[in-house]
N, CA, C and O atoms as CSV, one atom per row, in Angstrom:
chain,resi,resn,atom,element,x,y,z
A,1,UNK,N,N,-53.036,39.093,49.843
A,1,UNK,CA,C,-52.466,37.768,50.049
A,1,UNK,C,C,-50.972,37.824,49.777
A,1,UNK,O,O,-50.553,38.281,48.713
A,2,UNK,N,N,-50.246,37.412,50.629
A,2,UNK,CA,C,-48.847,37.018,50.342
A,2,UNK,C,C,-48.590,35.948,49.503
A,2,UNK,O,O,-49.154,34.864,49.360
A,3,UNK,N,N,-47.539,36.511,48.925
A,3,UNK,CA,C,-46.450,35.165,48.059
A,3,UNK,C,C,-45.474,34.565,48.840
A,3,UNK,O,O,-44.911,34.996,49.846
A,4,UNK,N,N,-45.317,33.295,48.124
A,4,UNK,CA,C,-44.746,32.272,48.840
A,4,UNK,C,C,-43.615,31.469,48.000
A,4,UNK,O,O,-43.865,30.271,47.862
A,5,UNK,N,N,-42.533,31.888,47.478
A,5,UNK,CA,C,-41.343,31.526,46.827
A,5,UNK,C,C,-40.398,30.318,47.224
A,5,UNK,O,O,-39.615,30.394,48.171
A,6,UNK,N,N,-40.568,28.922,46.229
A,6,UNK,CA,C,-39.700,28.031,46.716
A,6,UNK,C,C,-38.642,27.734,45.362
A,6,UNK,O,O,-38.924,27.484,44.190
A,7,UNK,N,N,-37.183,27.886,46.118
A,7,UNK,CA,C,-36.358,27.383,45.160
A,7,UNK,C,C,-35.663,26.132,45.179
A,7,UNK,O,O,-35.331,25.479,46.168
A,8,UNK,N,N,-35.482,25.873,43.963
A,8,UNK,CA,C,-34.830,24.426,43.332
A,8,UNK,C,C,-33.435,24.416,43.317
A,8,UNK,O,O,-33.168,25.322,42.527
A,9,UNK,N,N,-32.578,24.027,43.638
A,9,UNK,CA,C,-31.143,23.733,42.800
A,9,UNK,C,C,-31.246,22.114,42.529
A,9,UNK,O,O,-31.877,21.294,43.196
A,10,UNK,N,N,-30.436,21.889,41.348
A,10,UNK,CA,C,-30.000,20.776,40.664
A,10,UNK,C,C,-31.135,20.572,40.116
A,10,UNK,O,O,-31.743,19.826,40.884
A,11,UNK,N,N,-31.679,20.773,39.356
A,11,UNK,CA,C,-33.012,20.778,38.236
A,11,UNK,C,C,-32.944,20.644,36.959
A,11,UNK,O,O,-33.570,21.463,36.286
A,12,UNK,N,N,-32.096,19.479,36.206
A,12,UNK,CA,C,-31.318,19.810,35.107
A,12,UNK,C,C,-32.871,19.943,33.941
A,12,UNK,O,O,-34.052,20.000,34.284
A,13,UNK,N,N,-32.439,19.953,32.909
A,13,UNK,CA,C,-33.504,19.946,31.863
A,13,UNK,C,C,-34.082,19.100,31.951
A,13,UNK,O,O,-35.278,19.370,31.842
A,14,UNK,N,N,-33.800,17.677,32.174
A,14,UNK,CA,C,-34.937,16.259,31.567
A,14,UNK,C,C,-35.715,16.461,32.886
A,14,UNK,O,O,-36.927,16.252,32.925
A,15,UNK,N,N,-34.840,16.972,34.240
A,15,UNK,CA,C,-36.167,16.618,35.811
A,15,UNK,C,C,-37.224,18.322,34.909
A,15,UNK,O,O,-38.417,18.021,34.857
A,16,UNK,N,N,-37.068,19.218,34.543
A,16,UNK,CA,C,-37.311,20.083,34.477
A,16,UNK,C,C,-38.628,20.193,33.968
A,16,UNK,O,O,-39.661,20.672,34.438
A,17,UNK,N,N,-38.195,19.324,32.294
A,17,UNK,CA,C,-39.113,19.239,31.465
A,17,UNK,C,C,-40.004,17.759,32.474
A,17,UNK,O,O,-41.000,17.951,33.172
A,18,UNK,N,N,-39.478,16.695,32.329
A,18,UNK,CA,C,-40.696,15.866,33.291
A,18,UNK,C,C,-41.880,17.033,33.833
A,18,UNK,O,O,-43.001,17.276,33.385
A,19,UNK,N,N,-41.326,17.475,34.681
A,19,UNK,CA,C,-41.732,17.866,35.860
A,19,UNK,C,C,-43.012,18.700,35.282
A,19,UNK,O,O,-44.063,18.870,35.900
A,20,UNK,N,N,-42.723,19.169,34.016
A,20,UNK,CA,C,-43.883,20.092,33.639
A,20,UNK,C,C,-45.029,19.312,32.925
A,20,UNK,O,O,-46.164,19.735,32.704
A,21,UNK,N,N,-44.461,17.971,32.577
A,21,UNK,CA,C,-45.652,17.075,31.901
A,21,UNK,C,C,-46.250,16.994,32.765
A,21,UNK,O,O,-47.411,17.368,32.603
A,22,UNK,N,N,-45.814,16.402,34.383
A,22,UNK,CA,C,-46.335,15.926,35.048
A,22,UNK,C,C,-47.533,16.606,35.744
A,22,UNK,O,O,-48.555,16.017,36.096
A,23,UNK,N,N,-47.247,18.075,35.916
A,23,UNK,CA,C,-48.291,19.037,36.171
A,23,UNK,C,C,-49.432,19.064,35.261
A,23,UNK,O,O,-50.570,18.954,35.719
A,24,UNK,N,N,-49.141,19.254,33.523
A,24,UNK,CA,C,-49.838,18.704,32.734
A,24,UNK,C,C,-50.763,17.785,32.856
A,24,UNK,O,O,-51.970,17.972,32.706
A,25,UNK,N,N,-50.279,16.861,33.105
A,25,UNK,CA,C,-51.045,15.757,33.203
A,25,UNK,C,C,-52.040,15.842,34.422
A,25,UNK,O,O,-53.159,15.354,34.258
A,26,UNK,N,N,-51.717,16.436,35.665
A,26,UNK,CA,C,-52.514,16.591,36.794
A,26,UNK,C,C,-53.277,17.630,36.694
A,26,UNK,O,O,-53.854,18.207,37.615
A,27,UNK,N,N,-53.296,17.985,35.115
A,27,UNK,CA,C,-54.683,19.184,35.294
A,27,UNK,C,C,-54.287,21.146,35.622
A,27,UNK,O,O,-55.027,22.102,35.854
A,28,UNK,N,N,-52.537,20.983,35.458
A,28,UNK,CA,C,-52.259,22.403,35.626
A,28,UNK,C,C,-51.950,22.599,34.180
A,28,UNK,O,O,-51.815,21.682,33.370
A,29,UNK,N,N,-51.829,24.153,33.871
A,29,UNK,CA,C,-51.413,24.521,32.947
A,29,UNK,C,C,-50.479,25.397,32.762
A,29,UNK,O,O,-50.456,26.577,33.112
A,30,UNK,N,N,-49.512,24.629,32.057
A,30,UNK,CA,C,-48.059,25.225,31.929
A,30,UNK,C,C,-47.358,25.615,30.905
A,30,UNK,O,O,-47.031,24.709,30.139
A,31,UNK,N,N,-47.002,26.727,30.626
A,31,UNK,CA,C,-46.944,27.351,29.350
A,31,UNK,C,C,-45.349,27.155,28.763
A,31,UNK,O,O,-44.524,26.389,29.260
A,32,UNK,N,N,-45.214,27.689,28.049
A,32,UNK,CA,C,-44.264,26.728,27.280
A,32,UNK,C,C,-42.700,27.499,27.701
A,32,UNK,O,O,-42.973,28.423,28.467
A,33,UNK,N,N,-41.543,27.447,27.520
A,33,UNK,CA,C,-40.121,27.934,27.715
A,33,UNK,C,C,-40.247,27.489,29.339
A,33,UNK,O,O,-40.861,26.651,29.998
A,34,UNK,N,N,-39.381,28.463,29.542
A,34,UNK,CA,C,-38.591,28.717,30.893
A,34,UNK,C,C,-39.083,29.060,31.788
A,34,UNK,O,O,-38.889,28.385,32.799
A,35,UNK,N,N,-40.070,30.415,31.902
A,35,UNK,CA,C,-40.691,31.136,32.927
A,35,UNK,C,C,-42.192,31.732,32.660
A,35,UNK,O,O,-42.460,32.566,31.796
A,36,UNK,N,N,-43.335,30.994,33.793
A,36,UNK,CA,C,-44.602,31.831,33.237
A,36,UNK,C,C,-45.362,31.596,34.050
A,36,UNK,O,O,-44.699,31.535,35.085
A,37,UNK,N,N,-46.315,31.424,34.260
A,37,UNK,CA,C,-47.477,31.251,35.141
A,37,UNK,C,C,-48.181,29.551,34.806
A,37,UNK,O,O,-48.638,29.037,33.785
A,38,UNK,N,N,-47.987,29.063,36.201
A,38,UNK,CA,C,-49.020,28.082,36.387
A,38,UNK,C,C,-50.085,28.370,36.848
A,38,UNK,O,O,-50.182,29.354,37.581
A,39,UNK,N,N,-51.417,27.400,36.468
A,39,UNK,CA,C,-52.025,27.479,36.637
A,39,UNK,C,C,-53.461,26.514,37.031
A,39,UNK,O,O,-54.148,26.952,36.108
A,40,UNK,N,N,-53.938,26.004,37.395
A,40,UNK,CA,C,-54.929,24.695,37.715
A,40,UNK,C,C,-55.414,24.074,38.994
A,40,UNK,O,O,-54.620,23.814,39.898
A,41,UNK,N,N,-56.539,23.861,39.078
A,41,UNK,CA,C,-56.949,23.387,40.566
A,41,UNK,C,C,-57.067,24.469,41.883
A,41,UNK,O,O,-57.042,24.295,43.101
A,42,UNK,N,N,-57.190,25.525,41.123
A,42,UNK,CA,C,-57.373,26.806,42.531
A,42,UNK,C,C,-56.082,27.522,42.822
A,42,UNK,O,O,-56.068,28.538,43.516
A,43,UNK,N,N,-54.992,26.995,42.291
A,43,UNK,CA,C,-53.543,27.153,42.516
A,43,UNK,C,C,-52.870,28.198,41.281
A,43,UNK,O,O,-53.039,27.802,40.128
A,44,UNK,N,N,-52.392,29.032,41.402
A,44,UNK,CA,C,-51.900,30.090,41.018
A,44,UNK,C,C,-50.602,30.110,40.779
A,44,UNK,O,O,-50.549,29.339,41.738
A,45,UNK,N,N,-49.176,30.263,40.352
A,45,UNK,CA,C,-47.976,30.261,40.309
A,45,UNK,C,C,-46.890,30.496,39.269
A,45,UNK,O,O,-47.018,30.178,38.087
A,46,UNK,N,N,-46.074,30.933,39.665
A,46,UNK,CA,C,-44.993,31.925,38.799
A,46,UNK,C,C,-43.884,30.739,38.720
A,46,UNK,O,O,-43.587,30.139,39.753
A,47,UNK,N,N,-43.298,30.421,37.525
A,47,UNK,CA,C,-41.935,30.007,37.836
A,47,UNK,C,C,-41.013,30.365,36.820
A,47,UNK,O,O,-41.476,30.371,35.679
A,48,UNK,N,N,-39.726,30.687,36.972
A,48,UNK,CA,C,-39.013,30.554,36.269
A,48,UNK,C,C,-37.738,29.517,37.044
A,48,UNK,O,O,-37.360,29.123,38.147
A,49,UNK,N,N,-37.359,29.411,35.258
A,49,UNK,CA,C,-35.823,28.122,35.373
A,49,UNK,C,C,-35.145,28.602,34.540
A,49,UNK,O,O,-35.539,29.097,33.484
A,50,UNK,N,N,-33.741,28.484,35.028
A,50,UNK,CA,C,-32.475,29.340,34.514
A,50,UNK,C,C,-32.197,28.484,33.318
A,50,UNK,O,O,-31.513,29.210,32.597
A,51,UNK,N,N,-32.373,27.221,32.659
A,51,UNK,CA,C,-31.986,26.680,31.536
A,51,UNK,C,C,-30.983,25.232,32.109
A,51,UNK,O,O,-30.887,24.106,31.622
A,52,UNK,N,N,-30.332,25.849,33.336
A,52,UNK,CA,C,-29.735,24.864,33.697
A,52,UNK,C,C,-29.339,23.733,34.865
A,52,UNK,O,O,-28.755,22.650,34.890
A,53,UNK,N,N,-30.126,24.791,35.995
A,53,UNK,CA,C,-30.673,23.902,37.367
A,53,UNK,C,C,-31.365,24.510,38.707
A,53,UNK,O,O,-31.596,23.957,39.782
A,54,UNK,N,N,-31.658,26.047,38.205
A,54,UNK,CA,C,-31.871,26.401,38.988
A,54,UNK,C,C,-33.724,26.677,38.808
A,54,UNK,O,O,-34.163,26.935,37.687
A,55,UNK,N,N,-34.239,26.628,39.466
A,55,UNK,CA,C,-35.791,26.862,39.247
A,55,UNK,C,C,-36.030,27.207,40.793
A,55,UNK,O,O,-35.570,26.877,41.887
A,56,UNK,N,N,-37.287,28.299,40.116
A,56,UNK,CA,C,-37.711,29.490,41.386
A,56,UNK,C,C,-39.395,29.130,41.106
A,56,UNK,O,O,-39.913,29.431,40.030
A,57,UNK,N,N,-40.148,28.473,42.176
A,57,UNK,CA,C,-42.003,28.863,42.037
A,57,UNK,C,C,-42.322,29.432,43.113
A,57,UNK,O,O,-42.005,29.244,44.288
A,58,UNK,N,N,-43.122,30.300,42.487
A,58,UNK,CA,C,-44.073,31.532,43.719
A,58,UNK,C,C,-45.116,31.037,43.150
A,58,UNK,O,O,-45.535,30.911,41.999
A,59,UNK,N,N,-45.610,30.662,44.695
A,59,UNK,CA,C,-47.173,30.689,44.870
A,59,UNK,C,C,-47.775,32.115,45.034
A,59,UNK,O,O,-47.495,32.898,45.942
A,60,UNK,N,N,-48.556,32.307,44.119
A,60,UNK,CA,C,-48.948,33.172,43.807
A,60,UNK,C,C,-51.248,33.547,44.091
A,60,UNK,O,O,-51.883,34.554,43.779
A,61,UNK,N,N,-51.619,32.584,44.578
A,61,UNK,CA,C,-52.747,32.943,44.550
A,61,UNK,C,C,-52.898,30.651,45.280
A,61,UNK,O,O,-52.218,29.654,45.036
A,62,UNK,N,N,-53.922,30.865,45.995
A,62,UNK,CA,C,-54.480,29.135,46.415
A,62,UNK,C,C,-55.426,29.130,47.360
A,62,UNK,O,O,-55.451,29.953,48.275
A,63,UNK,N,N,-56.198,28.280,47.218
A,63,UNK,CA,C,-57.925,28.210,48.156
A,63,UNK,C,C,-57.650,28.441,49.354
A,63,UNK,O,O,-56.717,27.815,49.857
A,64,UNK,N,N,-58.057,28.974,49.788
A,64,UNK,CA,C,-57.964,29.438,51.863
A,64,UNK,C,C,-57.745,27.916,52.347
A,64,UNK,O,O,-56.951,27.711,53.265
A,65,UNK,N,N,-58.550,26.669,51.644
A,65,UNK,CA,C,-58.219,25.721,52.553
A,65,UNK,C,C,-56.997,24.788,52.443
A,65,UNK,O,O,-56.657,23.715,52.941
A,66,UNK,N,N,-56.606,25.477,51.764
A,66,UNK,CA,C,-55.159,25.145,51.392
A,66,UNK,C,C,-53.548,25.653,51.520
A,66,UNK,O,O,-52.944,26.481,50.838
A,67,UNK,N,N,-53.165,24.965,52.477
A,67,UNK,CA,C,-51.714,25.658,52.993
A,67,UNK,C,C,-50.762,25.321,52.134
A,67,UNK,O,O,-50.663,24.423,51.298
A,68,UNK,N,N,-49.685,26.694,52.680
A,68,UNK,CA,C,-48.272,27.062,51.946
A,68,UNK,C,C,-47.937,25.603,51.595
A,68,UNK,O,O,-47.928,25.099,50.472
A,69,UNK,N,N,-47.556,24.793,53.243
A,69,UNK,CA,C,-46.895,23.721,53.357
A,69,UNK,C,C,-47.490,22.941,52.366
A,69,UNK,O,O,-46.794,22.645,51.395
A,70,UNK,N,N,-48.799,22.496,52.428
A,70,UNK,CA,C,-49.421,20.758,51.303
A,70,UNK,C,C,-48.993,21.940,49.755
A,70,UNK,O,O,-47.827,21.696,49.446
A,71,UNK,N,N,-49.467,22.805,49.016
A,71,UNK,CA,C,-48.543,23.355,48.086
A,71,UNK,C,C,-47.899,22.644,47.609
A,71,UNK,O,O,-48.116,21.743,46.798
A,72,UNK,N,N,-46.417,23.256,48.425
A,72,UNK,CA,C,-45.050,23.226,48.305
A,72,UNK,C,C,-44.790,21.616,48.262
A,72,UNK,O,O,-44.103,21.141,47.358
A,73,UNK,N,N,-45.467,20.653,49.454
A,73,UNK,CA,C,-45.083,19.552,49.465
A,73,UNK,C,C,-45.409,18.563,48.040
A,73,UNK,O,O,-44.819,17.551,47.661
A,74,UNK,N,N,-46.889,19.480,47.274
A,74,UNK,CA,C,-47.173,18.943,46.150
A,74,UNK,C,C,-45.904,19.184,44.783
A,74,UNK,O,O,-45.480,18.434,43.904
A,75,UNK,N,N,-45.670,20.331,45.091
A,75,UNK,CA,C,-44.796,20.805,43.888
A,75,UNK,C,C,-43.330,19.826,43.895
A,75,UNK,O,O,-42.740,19.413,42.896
A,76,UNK,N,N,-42.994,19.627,45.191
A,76,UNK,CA,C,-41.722,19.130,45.687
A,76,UNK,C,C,-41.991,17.647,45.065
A,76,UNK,O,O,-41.446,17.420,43.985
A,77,UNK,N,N,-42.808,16.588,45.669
A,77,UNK,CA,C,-42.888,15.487,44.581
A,77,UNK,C,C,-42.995,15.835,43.276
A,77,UNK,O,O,-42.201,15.103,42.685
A,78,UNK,N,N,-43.569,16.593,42.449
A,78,UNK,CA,C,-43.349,16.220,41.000
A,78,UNK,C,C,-42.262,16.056,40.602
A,78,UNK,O,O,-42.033,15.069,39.902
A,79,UNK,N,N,-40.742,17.422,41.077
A,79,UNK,CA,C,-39.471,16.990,41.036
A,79,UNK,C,C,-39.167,15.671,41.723
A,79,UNK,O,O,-38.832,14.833,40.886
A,80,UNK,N,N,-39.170,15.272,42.788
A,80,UNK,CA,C,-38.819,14.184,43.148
A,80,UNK,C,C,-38.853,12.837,42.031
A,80,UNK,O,O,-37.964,12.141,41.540
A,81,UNK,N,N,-40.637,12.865,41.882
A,81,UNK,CA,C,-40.834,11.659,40.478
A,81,UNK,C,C,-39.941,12.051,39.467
A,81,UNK,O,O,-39.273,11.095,39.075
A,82,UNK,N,N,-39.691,13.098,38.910
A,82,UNK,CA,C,-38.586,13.371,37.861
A,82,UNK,C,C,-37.152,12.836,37.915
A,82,UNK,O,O,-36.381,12.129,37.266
A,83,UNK,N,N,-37.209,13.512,38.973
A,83,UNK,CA,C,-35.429,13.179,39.056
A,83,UNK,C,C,-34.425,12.211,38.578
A,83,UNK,O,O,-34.495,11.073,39.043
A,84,UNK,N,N,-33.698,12.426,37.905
A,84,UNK,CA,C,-32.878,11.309,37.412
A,84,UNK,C,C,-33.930,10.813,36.361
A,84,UNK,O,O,-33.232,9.901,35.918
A,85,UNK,N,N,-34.888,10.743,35.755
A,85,UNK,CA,C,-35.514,10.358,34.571
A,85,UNK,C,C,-34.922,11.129,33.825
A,85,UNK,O,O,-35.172,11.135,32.620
């Protein structure tokens, strides 16, 4: 299976940290600092964040019936809801 790498710019700390409750809260599991493996719901993923706006997630493993695109489009709202909070 291929990986599938999406990057962030402008990601300051508060969208950063949100962003990881928010996965939290939807049942992924996200380990603590900067860079590590998500995990929850069939979905697999690597991320690291530079500390100051830059954040990198690889999809790393997700159910056959589930595309790159819905993913990415999921990951992309959680920043969105963050932003500016």
């Amino acid at each position: 299976m291929s990986c599938r790498s999406i990057m962030f710019r402008n990601v300051p700390p508060n969208t950063f940290n949100c962003m990881k409750r928010k996965l939290q809260d939807y049942g992924i599991y996200v380990p603590l600092g900067n860079k590590g493996e998500l995990s929850g719901k069939g979905i697999t993923a690597s991320f690291e964040w530079d500390g100051q706006s830059n954040l990198t997630i690889t999809i790393t493993k997700k159910p056959f019936i589930v595309n790159y695109e819905l993913a990415e489009s999921q990951i992309k709202q959680f920043i969105i809801e963050c932003h500016g909070s």
